[in-house]
N, C-alpha and C positions, 0 to 999 in steps of 0.2 A: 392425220398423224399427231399433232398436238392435242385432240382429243381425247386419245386413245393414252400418250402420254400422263396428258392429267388422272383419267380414270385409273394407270397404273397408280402414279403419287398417291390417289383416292383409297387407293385400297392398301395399297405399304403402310399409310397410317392408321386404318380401322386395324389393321391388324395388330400393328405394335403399341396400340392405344389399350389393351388388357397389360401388355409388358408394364408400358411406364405406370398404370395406373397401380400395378402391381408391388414395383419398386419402390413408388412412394408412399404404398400404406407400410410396406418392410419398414424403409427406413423411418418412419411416424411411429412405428411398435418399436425399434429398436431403440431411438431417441427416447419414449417413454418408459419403457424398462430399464435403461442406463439410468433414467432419472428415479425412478422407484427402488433399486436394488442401492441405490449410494443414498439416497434421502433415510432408507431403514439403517444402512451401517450407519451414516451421520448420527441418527437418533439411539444409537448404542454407546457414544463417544461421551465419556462425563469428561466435565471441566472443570478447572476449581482457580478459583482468582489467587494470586499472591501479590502482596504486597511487598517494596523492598526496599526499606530504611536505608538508605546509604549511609557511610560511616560518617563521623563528624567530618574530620581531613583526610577528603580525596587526592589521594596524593599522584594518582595514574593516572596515564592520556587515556581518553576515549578509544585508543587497541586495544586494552585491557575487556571492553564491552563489545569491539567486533570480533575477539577471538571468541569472547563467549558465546556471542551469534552464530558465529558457526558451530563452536562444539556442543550447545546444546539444541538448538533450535530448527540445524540443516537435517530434516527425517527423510532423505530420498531412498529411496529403495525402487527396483525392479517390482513390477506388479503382472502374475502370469494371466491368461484368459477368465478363469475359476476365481480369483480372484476380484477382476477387476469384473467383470461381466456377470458373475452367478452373485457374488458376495457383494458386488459393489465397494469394494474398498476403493478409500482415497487413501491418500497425502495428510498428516497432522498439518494445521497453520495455529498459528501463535499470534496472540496479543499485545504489542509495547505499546503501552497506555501513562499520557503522563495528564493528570485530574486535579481539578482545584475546588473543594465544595464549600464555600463561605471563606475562601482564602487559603484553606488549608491543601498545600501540594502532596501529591503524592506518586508513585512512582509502581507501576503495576505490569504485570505479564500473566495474561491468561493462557493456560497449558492445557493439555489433557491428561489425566488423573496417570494414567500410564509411564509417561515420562516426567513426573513432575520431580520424582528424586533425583533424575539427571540434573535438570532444568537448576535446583536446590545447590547440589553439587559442586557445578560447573560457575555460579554466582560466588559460590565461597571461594570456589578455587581462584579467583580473579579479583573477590572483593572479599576476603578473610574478614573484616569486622563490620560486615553489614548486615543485615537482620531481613529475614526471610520468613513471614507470616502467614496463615491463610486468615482470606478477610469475604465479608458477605459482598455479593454484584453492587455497587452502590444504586445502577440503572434504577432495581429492582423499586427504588422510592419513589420512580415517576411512573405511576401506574397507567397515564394515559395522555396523548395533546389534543385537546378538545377545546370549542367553546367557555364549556361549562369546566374545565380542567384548574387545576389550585396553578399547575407550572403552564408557561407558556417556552418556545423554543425555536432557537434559528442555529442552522445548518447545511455543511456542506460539506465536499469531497476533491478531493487534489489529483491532479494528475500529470506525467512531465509533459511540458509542452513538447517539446522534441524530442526526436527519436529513441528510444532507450537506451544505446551506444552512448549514447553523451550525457555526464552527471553532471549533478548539484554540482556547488563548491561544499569540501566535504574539512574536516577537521584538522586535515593536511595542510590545505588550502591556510589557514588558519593557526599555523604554526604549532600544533597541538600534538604532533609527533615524535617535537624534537623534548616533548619535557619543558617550558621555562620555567621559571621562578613564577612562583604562585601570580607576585605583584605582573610582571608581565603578560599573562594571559590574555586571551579574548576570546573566551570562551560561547559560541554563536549560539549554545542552548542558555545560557543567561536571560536576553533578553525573553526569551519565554518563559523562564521561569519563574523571572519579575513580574510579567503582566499574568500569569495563573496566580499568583500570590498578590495580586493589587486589590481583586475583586471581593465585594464584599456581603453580608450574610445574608442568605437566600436565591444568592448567586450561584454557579458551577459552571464550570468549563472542564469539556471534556476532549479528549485527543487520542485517537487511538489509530496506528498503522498495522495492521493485521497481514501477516505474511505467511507464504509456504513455499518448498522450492519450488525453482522455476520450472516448467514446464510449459512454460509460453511459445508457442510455433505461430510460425509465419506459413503463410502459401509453399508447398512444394516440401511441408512439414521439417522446416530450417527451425531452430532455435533460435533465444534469443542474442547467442555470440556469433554465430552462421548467418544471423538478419544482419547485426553491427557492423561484421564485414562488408556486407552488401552494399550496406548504408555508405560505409567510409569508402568505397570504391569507387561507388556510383559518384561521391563526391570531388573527388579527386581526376578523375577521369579528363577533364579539360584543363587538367596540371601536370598531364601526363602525354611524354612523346616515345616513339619507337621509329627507331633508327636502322637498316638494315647494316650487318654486320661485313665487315671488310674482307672479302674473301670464302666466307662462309653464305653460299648462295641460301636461301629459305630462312635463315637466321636471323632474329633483331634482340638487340638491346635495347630495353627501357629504362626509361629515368623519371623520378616524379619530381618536380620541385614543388613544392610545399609554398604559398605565401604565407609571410609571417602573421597574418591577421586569422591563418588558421591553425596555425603550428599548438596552441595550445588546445585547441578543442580534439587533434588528431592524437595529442600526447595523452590526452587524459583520457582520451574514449579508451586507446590502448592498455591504459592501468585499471580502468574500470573492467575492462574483461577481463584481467587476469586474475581478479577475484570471484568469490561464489555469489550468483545472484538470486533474488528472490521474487516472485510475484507478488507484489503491492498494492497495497489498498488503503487510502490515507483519508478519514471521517476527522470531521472536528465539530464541535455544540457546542453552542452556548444555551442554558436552560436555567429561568430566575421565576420566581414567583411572578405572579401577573403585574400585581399592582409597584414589584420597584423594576417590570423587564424595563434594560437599558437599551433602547435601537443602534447605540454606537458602540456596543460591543461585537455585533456583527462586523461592523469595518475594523475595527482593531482584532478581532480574530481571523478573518481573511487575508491579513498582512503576516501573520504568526512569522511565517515560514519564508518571508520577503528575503533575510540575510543569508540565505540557503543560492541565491540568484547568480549566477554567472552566464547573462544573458547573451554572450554569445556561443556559452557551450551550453548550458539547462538552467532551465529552473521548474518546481511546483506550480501549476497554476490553479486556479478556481473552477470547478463547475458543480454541478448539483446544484445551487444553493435551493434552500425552499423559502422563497421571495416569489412574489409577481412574473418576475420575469425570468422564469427559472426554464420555461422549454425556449424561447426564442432569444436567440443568439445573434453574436454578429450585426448585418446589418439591421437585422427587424428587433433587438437589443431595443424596448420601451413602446415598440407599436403592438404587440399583442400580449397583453396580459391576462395571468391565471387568475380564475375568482378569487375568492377568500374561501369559499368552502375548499376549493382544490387546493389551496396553500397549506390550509390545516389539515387534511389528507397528506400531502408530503409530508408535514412535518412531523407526525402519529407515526406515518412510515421509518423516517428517517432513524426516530427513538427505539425502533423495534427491530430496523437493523442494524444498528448501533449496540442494541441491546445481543442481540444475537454474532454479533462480530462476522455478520456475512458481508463477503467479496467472491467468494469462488463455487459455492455451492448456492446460485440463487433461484427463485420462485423458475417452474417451467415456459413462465411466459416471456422471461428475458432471450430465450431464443430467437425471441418472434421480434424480429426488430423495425419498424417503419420509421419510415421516412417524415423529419416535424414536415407539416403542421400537424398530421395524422394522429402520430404515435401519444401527445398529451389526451388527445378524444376517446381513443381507444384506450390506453392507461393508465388514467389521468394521477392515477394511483401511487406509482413507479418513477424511478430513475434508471438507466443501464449504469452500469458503474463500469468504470475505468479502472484496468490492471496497468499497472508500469512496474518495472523491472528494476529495481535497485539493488547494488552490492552489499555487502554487509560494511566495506564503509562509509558510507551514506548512510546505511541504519543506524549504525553506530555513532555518526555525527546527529542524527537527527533524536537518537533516543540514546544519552548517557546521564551521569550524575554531573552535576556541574563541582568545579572545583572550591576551596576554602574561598576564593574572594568573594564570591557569592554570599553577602549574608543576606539571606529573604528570613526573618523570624519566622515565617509559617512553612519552610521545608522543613518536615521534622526528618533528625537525624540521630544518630544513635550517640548519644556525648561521652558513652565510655567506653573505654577498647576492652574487647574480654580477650582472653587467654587462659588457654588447657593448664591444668594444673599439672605438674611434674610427674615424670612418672616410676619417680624412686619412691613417692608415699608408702608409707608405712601400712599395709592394711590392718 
């Protein structure tokens, strides 16, 4: 009887062994076609850099840069089969880039040629005497990380430590809602804007958070304010009782009490959702001529984003870097390191997709994802990059113009207000 059993098992699986083998060359064509039809519309997408002078006296909160976030930068739209399948259309994503090349700050958003007049537009509308440029990729000067390369280059990439529900400290946090007088501010993009303006000639530091909206799902294809809920429930859960109702058999009331040591991460994860989010992607380089590179620039640029921290609701943290110990983590952190050919590898990589502003569209072999120690032998080439989901006030605290107290000599800024001329002229 067990024999005969097995022999049935024996043969249920030859049979359905053409099925499965069949499904997974489908789904391997269908995967590779979604990836060819969106890589050809990608490669039809022109891009053009703008640079954006801010006015001498910023006289508006960092709102002034989340509403422009939204009104020019949120491109969601419905995408039908034809589109999304035959044509491969995606989602625009945008670049807020803030860059220091021999000292000098600057302040940039890369767009697609399409919406660039919006983009123009909606900057005036919010910032009337600022100055809106197109300028060459600066990238484009570092031709290669090599050996034998003139530039040498260290970098890496950010991601929240916890869950996406829960944000940075953002400019709110920070009093920068309510308006102060200039002398009272604390404006937390200051301090970066100090250390991009410290650095000196042959130097450059680069920072760029590249976004699109969100379309981040979770298992059971939740988003990512249907995931936050999850998150925040799941957490609350053993602060929570149910009581059967008095008289009403099958009936209960619940109650949560909240302890106070969480009441702000539940408060703030709640105001975080009720804004629009974005999928994030946060690079930052340091890149100097060989002979003056500074190895402590790296540790004062991994700290960039330290006063963003509110460690018991989020903060950014480090990974990528292309250093030695860039695939081993945690506890093997110092016991297994990458050559130096593989170091200079990442870091050739890093500048190319740096250069390219990829996060969401990347090479087809980020699918394929193994397990370390595997995944650096296989490719040794690559990082997987990390999406996180920030609001647009988060962006907006993370990427604005800093205020008058700010004097760094090397923001340039625009020193004279213009204004339309009247419109009773005489022609």
């Amino acid at each position: 009887m067990i024999d005969l059993v097995i022999l049935w098992i024996y043969k249920i699986i030859l049979a359905l062994l053409p099925l499965c083998g069949t499904l997974i060359l489908a789904y391997i064509a269908y995967v590779m076609w979604l990836h060819y039809v969106q890589a050809n519309f990608i490669s039809g997408i022109d891009f053009v850099l703008l640079e954006i002078v801010p006015p001498r006296d910023v006289e508006r909160s960092p709102k002034a840069m989340e509403l422009f976030i939204t009104n020019a930068l949120y491109h969601w739209s419905m995408k039908g089969g034809l589109e999304t399948y035959w044509q491969g259309a995606v989602w625009f994503w945008f670049s807020l880039e803030l860059v220091s090349i021999d000292g000098q700050v600057h302040f940039y958003i890369r767009v697609p040629t399409r919406v660039r007049k919006l983009v123009e537009t909606q900057m005036y509308a919010q910032f009337p005497q600022a100055q809106v440029k197109e300028v060459d990729d600066y990238t484009l000067a570092i031709d290669k990380i090599a050996n034998d390369s003139e530039y040498n280059l260290w970098g890496c990439e950010f991601k929240l430590l916890k869950p996406d529900v829960f944000p940075i400290k953002t400019y709110v946090d920070f009093g920068l809602d309510k308006d102060p007088k200039e002398e009272y501010k604390v404006d937390p993009i200051s301090p970066v804007v100090e250390f991009f303006g410290s650095i000196g000639r042959g130097e450059q530091l680069w920072s760029q958070i590249v976004i699109t909206p969100s379309k981040k799902t979770y298992p059971h294809s939740k988003n990512w304010v249907e995931e936050g809920e999850r998150v925040l429930r799941d957490r609350l859960k053993e602060f929570t009782s149910r009581r059967a109702r008095e008289g009403k058999p099958g009936e209960y009331s619940q109650e949560i009490r909240v302890p106070g040591f969480m009441e702000e991460s539940i408060k703030k994860s709640g105001v975080k959702m009720s804004k629009v989010g974005f999928d994030t992607g946060i690079r930052v380089c340091y890149v100097a001529k060989r002979e003056i590179f500074n190895e402590n620039r790296r540790r004062e640029l991994r700290l960039v984003f330290r006063q963003y921290a509110a460690p018991y609701v989020n903060e950014l943290w480090r990974i990528n870097p292309t250093q030695a110990d860039a695939f081993a983590t945690g506890t093997f952190t110092g016991m297994f390191l990458a050559s130096k050919s593989a170091i200079m590898r990442l870091k050739h990589r890093m500048l190319e997709e740096y250069r390219e502003r990829e996060f969401f569209h990347p090479p087809m072999r980020h699918r394929i994802k193994l397990p370390w120690p595997i995944s650096p032998y296989v490719f040794p080439n690559y990082f997987h990059h990390h999406i996180s989901v920030l609001n647009t006030e988060e962006l907006a605290t993370l990427w604005h113009f800093p205020g008058q107290i700010l004097k760094v000599p090397t923001l340039e800024r625009i020193e004279s207000k213009e204004a339309s001329p009247p419109t009773n002229l005489p022609t």
